[in-house]
DOMAR-186836 format. One line per 3 residues: number of its first residue (from 1); for each residue x, y, z of N, C-alpha, C, O. Coordinates in Angstrom, 2 decimals. Layout:
% residues N
NUM = X,Y,Z,X,Y,Z,X,Y,Z,X,Y,Z; ...;
This chain:
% residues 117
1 = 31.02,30.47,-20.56,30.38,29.17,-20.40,31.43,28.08,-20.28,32.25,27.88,-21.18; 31.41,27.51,-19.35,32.48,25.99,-19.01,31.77,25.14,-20.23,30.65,25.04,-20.73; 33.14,24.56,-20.45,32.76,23.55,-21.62,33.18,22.11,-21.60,34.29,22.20,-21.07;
4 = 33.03,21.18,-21.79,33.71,19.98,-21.61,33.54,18.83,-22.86,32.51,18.48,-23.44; 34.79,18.45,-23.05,35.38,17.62,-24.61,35.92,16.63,-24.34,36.98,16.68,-23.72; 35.43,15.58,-24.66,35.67,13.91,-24.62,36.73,14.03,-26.08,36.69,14.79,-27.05;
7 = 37.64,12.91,-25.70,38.59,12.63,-27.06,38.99,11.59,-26.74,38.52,11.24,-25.66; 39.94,10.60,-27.36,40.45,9.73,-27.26,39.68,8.14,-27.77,40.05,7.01,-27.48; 38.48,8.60,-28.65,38.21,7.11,-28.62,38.42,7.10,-29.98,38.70,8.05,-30.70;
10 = 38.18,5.43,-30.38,38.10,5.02,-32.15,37.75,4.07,-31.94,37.07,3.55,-31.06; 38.42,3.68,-33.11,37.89,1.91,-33.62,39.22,0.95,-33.22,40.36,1.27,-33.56; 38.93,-0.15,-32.52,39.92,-0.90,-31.93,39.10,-2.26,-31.84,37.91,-2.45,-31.55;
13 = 40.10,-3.14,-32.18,39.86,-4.44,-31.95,39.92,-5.26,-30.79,40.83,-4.77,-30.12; 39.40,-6.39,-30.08,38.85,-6.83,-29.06,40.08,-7.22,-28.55,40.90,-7.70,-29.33; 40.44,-7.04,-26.97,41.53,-7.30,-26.19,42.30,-5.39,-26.57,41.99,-4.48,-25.79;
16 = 42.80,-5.24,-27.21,42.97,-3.60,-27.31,42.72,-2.17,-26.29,41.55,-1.99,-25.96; 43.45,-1.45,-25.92,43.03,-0.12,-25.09,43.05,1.11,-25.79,43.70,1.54,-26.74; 42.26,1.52,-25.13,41.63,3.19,-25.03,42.06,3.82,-23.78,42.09,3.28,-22.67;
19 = 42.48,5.41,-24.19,42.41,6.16,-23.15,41.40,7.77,-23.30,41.94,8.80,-23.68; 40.21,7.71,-23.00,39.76,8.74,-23.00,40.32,9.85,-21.34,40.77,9.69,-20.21; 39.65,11.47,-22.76,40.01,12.07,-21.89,38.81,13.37,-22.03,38.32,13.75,-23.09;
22 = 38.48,13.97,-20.52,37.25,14.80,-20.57,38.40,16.10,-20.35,39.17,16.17,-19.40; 38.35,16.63,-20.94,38.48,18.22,-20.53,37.79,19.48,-20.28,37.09,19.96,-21.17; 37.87,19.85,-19.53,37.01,21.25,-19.21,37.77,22.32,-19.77,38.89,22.36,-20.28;
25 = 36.69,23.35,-19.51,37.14,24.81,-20.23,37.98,25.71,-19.13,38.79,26.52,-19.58; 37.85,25.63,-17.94,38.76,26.22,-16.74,38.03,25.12,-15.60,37.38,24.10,-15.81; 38.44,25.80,-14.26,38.16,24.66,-13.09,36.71,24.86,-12.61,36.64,23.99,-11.73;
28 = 35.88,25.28,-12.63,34.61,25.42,-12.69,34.02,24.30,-12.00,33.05,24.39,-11.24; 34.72,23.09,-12.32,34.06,21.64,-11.71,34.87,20.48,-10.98,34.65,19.28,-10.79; 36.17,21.59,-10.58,36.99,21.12,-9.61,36.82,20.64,-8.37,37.48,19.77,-7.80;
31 = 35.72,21.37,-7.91,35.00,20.77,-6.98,33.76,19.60,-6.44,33.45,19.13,-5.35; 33.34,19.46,-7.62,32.45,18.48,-8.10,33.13,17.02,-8.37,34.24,16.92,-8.91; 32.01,15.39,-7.75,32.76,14.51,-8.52,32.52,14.64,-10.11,31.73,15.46,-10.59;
34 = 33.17,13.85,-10.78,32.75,13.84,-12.11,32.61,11.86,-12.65,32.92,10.88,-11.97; 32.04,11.90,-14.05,32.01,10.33,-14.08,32.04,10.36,-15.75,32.14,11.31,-16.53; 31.90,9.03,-15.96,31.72,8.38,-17.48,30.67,7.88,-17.38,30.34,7.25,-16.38;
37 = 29.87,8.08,-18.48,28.46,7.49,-18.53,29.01,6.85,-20.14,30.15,7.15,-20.52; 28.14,6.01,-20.95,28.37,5.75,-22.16,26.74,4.87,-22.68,26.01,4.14,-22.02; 26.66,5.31,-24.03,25.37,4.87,-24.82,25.57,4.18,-26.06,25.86,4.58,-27.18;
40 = 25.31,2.90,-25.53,25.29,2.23,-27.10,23.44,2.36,-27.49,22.45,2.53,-26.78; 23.78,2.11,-29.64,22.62,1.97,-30.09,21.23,1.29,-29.63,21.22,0.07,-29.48; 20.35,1.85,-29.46,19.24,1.07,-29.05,18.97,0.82,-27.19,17.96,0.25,-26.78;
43 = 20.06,1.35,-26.25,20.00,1.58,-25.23,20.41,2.92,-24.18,21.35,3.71,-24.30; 19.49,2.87,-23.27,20.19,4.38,-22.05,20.82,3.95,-22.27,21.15,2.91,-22.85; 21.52,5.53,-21.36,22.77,5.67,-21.24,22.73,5.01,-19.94,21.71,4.57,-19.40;
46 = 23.73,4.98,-19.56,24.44,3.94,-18.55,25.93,4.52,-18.05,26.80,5.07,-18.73; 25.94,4.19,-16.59,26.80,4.51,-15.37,28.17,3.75,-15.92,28.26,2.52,-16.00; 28.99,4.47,-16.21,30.27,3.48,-16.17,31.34,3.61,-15.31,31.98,2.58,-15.12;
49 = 31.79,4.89,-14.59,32.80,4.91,-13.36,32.65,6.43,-12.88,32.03,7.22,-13.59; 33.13,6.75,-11.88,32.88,7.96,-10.95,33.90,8.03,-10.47,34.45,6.96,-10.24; 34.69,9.41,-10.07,35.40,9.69,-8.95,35.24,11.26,-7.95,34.89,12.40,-8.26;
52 = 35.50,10.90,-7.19,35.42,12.15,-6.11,35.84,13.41,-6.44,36.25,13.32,-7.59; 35.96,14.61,-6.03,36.76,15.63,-6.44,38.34,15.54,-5.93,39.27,15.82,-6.68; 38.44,15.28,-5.10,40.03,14.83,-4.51,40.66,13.50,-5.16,41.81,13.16,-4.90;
55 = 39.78,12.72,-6.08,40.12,11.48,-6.59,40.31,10.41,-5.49,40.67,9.30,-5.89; 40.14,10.55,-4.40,39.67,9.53,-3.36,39.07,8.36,-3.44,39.54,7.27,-3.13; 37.93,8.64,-3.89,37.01,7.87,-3.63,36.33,7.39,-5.57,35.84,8.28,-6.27;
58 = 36.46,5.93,-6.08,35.97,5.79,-7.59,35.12,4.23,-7.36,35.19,3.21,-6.68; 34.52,4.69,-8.16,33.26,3.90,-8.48,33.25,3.04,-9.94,33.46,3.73,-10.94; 33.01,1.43,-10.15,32.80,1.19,-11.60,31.52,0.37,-11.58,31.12,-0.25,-10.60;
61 = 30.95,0.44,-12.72,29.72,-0.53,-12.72,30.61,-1.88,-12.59,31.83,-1.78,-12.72; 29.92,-3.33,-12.30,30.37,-4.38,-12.19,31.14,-4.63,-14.04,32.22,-5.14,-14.35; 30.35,-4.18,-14.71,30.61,-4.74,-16.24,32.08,-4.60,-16.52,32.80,-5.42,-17.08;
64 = 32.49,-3.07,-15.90,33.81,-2.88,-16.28,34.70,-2.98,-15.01,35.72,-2.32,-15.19; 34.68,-3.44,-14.04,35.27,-3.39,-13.26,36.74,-4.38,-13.34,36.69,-5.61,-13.40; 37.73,-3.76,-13.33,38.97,-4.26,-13.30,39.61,-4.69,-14.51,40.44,-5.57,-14.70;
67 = 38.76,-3.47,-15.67,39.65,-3.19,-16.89,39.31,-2.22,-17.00,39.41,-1.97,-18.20; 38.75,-1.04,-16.27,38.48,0.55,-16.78,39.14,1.00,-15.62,38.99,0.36,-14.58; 39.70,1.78,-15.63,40.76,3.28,-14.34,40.00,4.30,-14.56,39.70,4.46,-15.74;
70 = 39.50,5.17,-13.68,39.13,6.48,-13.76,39.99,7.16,-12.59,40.20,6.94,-11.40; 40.50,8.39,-13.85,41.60,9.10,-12.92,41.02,10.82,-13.21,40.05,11.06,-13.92; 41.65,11.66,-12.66,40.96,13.15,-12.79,42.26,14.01,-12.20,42.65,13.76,-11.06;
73 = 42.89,14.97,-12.96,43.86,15.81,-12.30,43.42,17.51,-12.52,43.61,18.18,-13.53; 42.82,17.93,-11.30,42.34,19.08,-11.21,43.38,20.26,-11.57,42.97,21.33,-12.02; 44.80,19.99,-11.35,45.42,20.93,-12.06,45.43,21.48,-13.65,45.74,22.62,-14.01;
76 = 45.00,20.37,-14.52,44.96,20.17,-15.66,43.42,20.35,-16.08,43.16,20.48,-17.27; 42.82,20.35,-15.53,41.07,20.57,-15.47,40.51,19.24,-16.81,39.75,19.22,-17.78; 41.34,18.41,-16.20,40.70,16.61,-16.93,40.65,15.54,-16.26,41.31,15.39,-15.23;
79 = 39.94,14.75,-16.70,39.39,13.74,-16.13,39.47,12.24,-17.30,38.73,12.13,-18.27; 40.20,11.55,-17.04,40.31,10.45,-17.71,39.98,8.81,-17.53,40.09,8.34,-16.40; 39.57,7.96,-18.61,39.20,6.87,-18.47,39.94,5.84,-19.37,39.58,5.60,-20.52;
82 = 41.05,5.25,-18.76,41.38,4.48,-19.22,41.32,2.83,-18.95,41.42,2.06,-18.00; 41.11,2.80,-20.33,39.95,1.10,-20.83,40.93,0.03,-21.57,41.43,0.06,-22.69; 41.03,-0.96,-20.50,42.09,-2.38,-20.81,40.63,-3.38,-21.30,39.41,-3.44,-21.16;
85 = 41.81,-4.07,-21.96,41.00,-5.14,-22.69,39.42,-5.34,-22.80,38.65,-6.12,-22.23; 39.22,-4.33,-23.78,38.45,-3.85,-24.62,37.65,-5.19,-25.05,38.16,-6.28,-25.31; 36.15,-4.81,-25.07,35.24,-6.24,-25.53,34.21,-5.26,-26.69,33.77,-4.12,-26.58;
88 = 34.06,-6.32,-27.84,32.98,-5.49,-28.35,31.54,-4.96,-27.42,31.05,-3.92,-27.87; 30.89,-5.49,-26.31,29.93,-5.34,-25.59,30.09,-3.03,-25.07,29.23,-2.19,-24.82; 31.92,-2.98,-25.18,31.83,-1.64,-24.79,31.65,-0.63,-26.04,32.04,0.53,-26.13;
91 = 31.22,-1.10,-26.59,31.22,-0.43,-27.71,29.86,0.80,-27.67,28.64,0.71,-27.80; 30.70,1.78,-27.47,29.31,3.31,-27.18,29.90,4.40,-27.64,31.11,4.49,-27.83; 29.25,5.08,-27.79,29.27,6.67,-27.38,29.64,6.88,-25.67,28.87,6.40,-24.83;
94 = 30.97,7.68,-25.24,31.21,7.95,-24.35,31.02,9.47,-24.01,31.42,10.51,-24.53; 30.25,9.18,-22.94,30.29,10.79,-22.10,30.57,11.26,-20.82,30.12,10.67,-19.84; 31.27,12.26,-20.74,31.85,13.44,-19.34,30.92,13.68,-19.19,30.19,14.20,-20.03;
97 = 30.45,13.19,-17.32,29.33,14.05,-16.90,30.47,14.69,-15.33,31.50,14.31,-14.78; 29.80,15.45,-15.21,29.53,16.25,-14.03,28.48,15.95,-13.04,27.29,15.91,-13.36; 28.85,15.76,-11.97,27.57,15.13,-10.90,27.21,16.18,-9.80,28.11,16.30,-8.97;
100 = 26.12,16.97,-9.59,26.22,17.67,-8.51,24.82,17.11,-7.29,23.72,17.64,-7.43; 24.95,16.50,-6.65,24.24,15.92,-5.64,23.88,14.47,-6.10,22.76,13.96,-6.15; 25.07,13.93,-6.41,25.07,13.00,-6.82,24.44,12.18,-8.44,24.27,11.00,-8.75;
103 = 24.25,13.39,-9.12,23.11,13.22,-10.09,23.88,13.94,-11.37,24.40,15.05,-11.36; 23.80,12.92,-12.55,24.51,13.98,-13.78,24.03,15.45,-14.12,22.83,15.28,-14.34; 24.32,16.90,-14.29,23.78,17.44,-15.17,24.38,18.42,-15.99,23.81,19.44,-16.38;
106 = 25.83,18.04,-16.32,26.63,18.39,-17.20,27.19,17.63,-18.36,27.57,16.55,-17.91; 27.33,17.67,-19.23,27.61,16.15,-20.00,28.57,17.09,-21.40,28.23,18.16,-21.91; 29.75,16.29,-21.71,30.05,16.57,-22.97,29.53,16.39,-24.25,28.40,15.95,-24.41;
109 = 30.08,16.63,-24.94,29.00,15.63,-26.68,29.72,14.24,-26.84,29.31,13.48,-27.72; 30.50,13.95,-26.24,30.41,12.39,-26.45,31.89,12.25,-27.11,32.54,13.21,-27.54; 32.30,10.88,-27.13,33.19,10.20,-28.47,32.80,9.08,-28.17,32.35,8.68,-27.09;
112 = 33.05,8.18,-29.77,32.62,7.03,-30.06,33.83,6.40,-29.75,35.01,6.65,-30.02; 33.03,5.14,-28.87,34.57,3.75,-29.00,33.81,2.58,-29.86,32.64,2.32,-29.57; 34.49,1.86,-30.94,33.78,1.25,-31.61,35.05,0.11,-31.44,36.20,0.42,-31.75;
115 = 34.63,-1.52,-30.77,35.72,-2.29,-30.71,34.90,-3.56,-31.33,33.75,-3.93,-31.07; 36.11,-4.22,-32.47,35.43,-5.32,-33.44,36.12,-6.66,-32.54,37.12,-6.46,-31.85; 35.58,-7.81,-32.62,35.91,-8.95,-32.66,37.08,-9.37,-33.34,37.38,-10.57,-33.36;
């Protein structure tokens, strides 16, 4: 069974970075784009960046756009999101999805980013 493990988040204060990272269990989804979705309390989950399988082509919601990077190195079978100046508003549960026709249906268990004021 392919497996996939989010790491890299904590507790960080506002202006502060994060670098998450999704790992898979072998390449299984090398071919697939993959993305970050993330869920704070009391709301869906929600779209936060995408990239292609060749890393070509990346996607961010407007919210984070031009403080989140989404990068992915298929040799290494990971996929990473790294998050500049950090606002409490990002404050979620982050998750590795897998997209196959454009649509999540692989997902890790998550890590929490928790950023204070």
């Amino acid at each position: 069974q392919v497996q996939l493990v989010e790491s890299g988040g904590g507790l960080v204060q506002a202006g502060d970075s994060l670098r998450l990272s999704c790992a898979a269990s072998d390449r299984t989804f090398s071919s697939f784009s993959k993305a970050w979705y993330r869920q704070a309390p009391g709301k869906e989950r929600e779209f936060v960046a995408s990239i292609t399988n060749s890393g070509g082509t990346t996607n961010y919601a407007d919210s984070v756009k031009g403080r989140f990077t989404i990068s992915r190195d298929n040799a290494k079978n990971t996929m990473d999101l790294q998050m500049n100046n950090l606002k409490p508003e990002d404050t979620a549960v982050y998750y590795c999805g897998v997209l196959v026709n454009n649509r999540p249906v692989y997902w890790g268990q998550g890590t929490q980013v928790t950023v204070s004021s």
